[in-house]
C-alpha positions in Angstrom: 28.5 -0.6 -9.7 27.8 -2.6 -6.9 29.9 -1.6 -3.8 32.4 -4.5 -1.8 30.8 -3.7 1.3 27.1 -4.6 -0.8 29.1 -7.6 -2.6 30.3 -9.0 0.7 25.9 -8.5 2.4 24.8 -10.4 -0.4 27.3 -13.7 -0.4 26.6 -14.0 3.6 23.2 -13.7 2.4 23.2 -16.5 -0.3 25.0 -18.6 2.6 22.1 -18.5 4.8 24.3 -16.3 7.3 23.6 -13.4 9.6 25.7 -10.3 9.5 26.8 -11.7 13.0 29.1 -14.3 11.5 27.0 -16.7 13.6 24.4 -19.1 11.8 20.8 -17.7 11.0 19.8 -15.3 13.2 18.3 -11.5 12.9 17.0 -8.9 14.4 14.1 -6.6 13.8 13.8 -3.2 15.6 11.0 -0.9 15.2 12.1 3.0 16.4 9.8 6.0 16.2 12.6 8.3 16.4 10.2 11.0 17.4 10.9 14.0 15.3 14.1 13.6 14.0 15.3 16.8 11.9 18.1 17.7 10.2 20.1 20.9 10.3 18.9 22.4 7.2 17.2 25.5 9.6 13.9 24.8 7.3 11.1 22.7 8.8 7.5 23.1 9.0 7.3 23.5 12.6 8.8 26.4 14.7 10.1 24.1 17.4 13.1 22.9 14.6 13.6 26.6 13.8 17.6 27.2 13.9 17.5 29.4 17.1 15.7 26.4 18.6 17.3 23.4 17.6 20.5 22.6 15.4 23.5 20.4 15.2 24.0 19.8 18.6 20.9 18.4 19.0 21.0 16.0 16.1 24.2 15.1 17.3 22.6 14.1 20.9 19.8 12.2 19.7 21.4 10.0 16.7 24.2 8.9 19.4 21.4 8.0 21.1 19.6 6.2 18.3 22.3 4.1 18.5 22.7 3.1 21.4 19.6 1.9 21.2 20.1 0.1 17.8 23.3 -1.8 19.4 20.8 -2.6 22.6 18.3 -4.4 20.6 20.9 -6.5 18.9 22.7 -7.4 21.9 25.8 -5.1 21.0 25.9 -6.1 17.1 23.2 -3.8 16.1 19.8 -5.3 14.7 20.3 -6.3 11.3 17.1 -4.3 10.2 15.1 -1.2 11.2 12.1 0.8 10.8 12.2 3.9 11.5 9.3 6.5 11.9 9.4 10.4 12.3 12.1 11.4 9.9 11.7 14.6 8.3 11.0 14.6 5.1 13.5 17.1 3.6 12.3 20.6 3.4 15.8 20.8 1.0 16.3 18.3 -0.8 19.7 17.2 -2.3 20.0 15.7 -5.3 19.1 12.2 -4.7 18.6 8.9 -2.7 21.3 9.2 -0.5 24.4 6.2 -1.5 25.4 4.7 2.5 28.3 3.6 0.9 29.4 6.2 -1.0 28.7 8.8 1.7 30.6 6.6 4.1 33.7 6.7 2.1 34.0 10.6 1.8 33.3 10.6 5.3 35.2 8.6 6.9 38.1 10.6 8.0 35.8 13.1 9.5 34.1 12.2 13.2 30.3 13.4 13.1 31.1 15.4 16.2 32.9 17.5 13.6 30.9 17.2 10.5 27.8 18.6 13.5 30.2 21.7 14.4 29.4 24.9 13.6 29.4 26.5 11.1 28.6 23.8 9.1 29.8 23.0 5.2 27.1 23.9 3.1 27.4 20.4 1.8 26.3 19.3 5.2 23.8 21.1 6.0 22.2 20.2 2.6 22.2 15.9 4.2 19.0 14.7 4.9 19.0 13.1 8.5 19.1 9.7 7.2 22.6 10.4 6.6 23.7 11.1 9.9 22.0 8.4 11.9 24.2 6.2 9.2 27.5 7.8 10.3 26.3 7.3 14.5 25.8 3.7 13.6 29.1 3.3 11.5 30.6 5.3 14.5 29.2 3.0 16.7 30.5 -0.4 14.8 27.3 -1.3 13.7 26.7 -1.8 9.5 27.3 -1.5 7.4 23.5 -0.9 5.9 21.7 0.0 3.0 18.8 2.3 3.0 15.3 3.2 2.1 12.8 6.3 2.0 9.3 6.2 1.8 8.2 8.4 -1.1 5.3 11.2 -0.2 2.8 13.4 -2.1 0.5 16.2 -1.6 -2.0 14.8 0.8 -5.7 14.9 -0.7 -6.8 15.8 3.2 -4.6 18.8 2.4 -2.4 17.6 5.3 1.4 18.6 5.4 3.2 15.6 5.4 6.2 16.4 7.9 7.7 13.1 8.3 8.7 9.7 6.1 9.5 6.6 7.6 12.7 5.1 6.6 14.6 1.3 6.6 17.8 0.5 7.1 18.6 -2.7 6.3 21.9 -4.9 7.0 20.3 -7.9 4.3 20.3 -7.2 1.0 17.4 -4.9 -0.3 15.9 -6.6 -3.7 13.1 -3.8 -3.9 11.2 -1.3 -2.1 7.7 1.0 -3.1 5.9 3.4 -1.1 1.8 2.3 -0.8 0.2 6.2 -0.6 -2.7 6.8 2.0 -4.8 9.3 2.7 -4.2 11.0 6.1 -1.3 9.9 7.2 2.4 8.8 6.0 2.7 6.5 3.0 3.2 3.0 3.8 7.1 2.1 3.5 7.4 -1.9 1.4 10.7 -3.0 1.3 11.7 -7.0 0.1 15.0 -8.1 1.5 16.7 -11.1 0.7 17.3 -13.7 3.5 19.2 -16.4 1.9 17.4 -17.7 -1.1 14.1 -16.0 0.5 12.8 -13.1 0.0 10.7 -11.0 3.4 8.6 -8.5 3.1 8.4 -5.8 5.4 5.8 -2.5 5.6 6.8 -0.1 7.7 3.7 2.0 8.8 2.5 5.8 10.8 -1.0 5.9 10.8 -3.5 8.9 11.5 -3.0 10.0 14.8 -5.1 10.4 17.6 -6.0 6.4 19.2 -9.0 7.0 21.2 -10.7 9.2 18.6 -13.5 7.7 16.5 -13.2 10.1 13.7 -10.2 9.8 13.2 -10.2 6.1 13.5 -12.6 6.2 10.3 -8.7 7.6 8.8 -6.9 5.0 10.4 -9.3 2.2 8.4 -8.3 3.7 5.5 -4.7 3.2 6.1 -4.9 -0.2 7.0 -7.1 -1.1 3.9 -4.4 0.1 1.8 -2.1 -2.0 3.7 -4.1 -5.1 3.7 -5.2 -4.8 -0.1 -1.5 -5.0 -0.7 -0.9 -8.2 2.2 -4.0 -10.0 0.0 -2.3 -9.9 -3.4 0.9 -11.3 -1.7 -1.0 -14.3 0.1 -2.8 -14.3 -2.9 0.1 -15.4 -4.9 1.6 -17.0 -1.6 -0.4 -17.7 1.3 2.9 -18.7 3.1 4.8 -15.4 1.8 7.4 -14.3 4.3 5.8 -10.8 5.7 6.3 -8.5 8.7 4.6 -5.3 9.7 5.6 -2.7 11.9 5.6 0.6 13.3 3.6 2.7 14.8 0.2 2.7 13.9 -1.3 4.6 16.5 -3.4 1.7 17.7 -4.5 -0.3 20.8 -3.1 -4.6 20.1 -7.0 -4.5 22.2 -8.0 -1.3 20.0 -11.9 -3.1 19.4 -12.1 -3.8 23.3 -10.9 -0.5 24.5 -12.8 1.5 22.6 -16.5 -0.4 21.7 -18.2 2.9 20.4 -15.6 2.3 17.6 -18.2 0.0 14.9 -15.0 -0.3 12.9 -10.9 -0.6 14.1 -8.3 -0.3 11.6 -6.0 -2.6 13.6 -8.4 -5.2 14.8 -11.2 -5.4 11.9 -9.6 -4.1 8.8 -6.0 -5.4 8.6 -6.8 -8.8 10.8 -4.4 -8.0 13.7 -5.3 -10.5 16.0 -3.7 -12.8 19.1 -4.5 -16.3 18.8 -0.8 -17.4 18.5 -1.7 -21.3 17.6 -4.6 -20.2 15.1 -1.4 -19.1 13.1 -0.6 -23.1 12.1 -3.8 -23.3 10.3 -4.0 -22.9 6.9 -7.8 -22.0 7.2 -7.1 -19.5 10.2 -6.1 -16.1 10.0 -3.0 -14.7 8.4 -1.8 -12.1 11.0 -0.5 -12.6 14.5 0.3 -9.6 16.6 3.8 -10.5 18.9 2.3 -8.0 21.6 0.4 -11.1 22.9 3.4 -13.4 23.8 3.9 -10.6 26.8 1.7 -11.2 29.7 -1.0 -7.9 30.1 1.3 -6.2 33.2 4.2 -6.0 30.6 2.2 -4.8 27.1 3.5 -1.3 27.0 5.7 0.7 24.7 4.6 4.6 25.3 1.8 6.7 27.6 -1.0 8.7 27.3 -2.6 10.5 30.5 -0.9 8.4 32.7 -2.2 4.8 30.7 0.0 2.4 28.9 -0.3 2.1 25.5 0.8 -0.5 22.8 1.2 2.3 19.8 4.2 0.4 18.2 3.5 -3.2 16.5 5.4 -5.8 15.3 3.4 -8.1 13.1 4.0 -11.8 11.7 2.3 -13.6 8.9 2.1 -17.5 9.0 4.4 -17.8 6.6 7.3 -16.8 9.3 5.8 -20.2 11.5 6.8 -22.6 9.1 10.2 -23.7 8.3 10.5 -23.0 4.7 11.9 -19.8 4.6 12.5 -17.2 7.0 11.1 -18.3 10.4 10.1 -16.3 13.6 12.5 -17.4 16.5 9.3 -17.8 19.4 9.3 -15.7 22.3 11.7 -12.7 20.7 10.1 -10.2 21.1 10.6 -7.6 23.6 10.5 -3.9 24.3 13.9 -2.4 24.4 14.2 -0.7 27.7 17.3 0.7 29.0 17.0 2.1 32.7 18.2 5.4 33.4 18.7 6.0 29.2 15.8 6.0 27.3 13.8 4.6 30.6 13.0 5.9 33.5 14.5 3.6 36.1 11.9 3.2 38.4 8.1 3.5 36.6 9.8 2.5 33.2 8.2 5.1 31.1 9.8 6.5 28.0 12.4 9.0 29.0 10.9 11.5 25.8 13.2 14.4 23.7 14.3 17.4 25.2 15.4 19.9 23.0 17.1 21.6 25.4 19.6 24.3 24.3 22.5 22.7 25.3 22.7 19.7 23.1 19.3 17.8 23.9 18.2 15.5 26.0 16.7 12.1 26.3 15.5 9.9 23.4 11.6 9.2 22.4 8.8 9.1 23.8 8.1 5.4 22.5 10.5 2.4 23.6 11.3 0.6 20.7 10.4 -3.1 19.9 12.2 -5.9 18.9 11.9 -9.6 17.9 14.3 -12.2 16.2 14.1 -14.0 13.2 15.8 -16.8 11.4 17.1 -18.0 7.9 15.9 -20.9 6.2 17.2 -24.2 7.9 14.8 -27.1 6.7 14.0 -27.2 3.1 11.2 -29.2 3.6 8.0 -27.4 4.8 7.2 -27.8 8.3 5.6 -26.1 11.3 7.7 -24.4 14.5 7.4 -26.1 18.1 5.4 -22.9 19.7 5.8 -22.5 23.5 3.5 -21.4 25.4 1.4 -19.4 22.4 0.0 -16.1 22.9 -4.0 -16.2 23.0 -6.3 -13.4 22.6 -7.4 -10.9 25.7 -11.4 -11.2 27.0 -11.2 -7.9 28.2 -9.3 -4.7 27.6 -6.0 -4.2 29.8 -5.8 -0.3 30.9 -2.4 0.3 33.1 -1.3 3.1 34.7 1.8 4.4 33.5 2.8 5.9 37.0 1.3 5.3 40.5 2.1 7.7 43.5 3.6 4.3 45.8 5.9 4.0 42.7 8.0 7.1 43.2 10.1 8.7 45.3 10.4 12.9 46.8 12.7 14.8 45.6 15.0 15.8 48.1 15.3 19.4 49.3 18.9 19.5 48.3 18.5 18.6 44.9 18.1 21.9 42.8 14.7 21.3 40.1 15.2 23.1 37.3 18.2 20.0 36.5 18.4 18.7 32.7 19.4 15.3 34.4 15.6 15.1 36.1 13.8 15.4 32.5 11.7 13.1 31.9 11.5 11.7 35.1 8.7 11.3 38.0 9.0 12.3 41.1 6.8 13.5 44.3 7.2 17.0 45.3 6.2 19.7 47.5 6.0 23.3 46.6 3.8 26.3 46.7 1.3 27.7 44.3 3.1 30.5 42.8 0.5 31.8 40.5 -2.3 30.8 38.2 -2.4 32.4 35.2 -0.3 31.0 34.1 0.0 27.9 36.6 2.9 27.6 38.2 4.5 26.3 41.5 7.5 27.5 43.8 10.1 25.4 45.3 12.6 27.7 47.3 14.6 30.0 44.9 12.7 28.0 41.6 9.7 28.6 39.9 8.2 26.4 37.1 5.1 26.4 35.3 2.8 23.2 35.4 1.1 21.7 32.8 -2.2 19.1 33.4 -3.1 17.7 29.9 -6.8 16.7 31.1 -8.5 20.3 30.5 -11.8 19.5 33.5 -8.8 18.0 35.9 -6.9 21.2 34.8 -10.2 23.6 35.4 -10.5 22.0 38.8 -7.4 22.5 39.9 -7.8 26.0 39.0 -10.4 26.7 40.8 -9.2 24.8 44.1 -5.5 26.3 44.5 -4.7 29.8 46.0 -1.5 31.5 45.0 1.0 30.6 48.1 -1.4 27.4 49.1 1.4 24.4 49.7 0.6 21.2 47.3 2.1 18.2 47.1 2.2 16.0 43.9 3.6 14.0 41.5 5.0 15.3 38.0 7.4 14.6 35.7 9.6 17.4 34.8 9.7 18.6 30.9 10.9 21.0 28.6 8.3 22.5 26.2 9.4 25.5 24.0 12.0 27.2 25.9 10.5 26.4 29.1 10.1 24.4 31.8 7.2 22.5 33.0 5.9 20.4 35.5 3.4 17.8 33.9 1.1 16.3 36.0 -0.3 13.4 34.0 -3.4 11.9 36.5 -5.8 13.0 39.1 -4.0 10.5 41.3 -0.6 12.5 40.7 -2.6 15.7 42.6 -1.7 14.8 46.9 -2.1 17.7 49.0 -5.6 18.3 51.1 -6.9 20.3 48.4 -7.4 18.0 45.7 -10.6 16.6 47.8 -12.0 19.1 46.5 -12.3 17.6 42.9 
């Protein structure tokens, strides 16, 4: 039986409304929610093992989830999401979980409670999905209906450890999972905007961006994805369609890395940024929004100190013309929130914390966002585009994090402080030791980790224990611990780094 909450998303839909009340318009967030677990106590890695991480936690982070869900939807919430890094249930209940139904026999229960230990077995046995759906309720936002991406045993003999998931405010007609080798399986879901129906794939590929092996897995994912986008142009080559995700890709993937003969973004799926090529029948099907940003502001997570474009939002031509669901131009946008899932001043990801506490921060992607409209011309014709997006000559590598960017820290303020994580800052210490590395600041003592293994060789050899430095580092919390992570060779100031 089809729920009055359900009843109610499908008339506004047949109106040509938005669950906004307003006329046609909707958003579409894409959210790696990096490793999101539930509170079962059973995952496959030791960092979600229950004397690590538990309900406060997961209480933290979906709060935080949306927030960032109401941000992107200018306080109503965006009408759809994809979601990545979801754990797939180690205990599964005994179903697809029913938002409405589990909404009902919660609702006299606030999740700060349902999250309290010790927890009702009945709890514990929810898959995460299901508490991200009560933070949004909590929140105002909904109500939504939801789908999980289906998963197998990996021929690679890969673990899968995470699903990606929608949640969707418009009316789901039908949704599959497209397997892949490698990687997660590709989440299709049709909604139904009015009398239209969209398409959407939400997508985790192979990890691992500037490796050309493991692009060779990446093509592999994206042919399974663009077999699938061929049958539907086949049958429409104006079909409604939007990809997403996180795809562990470069928007410039060919151009920044030409050793790769092949790119799974670029060459096999068609991802491309020639905005006005899109209103030609004969031109390519695929336009990636990442272009309608100038290069300084293409950026969504980092890697050793670089920008990178790892989250996608996709459009077909179909979404350029009027008949049917239409991209509103110029939408899309990272979702940045200084001082919350942003750091203020660089505006890097402020990344999870599992912290013993409760958690802290949010993910160490900033989600993406664009708007999109309902039918409003039932004759076919194209959208005014301003200012179109055109395709980069030449790769664009940013630093994440320059040394003029941020301020010291002063001496007054203590280090070891949950409200510094994830941030940058310049400091000056001590060595304290070096196996393992560490530095001293008065009373405090924290180890330092340098990703780059020949910057993190050099420095070894350079520094003396009780040698002063000065650098730049942005504080984390790794495994219990501490740490100082020094992302660049720029980041290293003191006399001794002339050495390298």
């Amino acid at each position: 039986m089809i729920g009055s909450r359900w009843v109610f998303l499908l008339l506004i839909s047949l109106l040509g409304l938005s669950a906004r009340g307003s006329l046609t318009t909707f958003d579409i967030l894409v959210l790696n929610a990096e490793h999101l677990f539930d509170v079962d106590g059973d995952a496959l890695f030791s960092d979600f093992s229950p004397d690590k991480y538990g309900p406060g936690q997961v209480l933290t982070k979906v709060r935080h989830i949306a927030e960032i869900v109401a941000a992107a939807g200018e306080g109503q919430g965006a009408e759809i999401i994809l979601f990545q890094e979801f754990e797939v249930d180690q205990t599964p209940g005994p179903g697809r979980l029913d938002p409405e139904s589990f909404l009902e026999r919660y609702a006299a229960v606030p999740l700060v409670d349902m999250l309290r230990e010790p927890l009702d077995p009945e709890i514990r046995n929810l898959p995460v999905e299901a508490f991200v759906l009560k933070a949004l309720a909590e929140a105002g936002l909904g109500p939504y209906d939801i789908r999980v991406s289906d998963y197998r045993a990996d021929p690679t003999g890969r673990t899968i450890a995470h699903k990606n998931v929608v949640f969707s405010q418009l009316p789901i007609e039908e949704s599959r999972t497209l397997p892949t080798d490698g990687a997660r399986g590709i989440l299709e879901v049709v909604v139904l905007a009015g009398d239209s129906r969209l398409h959407l794939f939400n997508n985790h590929w192979k990890s691992g961006a500037g490796d050309a092996e493991l692009e060779k897995i990446r093509v592999g994912n994206a042919r399974v994805l663009r077999e699938r986008l061929d049958e539907i142009f086949a049958a429409d080559p104006l079909a409604d369609v939007v990809v997403g995700g996180d795809f562990n890709s470069q928007y410039d993937q060919k151009l920044r890395y030409p050793a790769m003969t092949r790119t799974a973004l670029n060459d096999e799926l068609g991802s491309q940024g020639n905005e006005a090529a899109m209103l030609d029948l004969k031109g390519p099907d695929l336009y990636n929004l990442w272009y309608e940003l100038s290069p300084d502001q293409r950026g969504s997570d980092t890697y050793r100190n670089e920008w990178g474009t790892l989250m996608h939002l996709i459009v077909s031509r179909g979404l350029y013309e009027r008949r049917g669901v239409t991209y509103i131009d110029n939408s899309f946008r990272v979702i940045r929130l200084p001082g919350r899932n942003a750091d203020p001043v660089t505006g890097t990801p402020i990344r999870w914390h599992a912290t013993r506490e409760s958690g802290y921060g949010y993910t160490d992607h900033l989600p993406i966002a664009a708007r999109f409209a309902f039918p409003e011309a039932p004759a076919p014709s194209w959208i005014d585009l301003t200012n179109p997006g055109t395709e980069e000559l030449t790769p664009r590598v940013r630093p994440a994090v320059s040394p003029e960017q941020v301020g010291g820290l002063p001496e007054s303020r203590r280090l070891l402080d949950t409200g510094l994580l994830g941030f940058s800052f310049r400091l000056k210490a001590e060595v304290a030791a070096l196996n393992p590395l560490s530095v001293r600041r008065g009373d405090e003592v924290v180890a330092v980790w340098i990703p780059n293994p020949g910057l993190r060789e050099q420095m070894l050899s350079v520094w003396k224990p009780g040698e002063p430095v000065e650098i730049v580092a942005t504080l984390g919390y790794y495994r219990d611990a501490w740490q100082l992570v020094i992302e660049s060779p720029d980041w290293i100031l003191s006399e001794a780094a002339a050495a390298r």
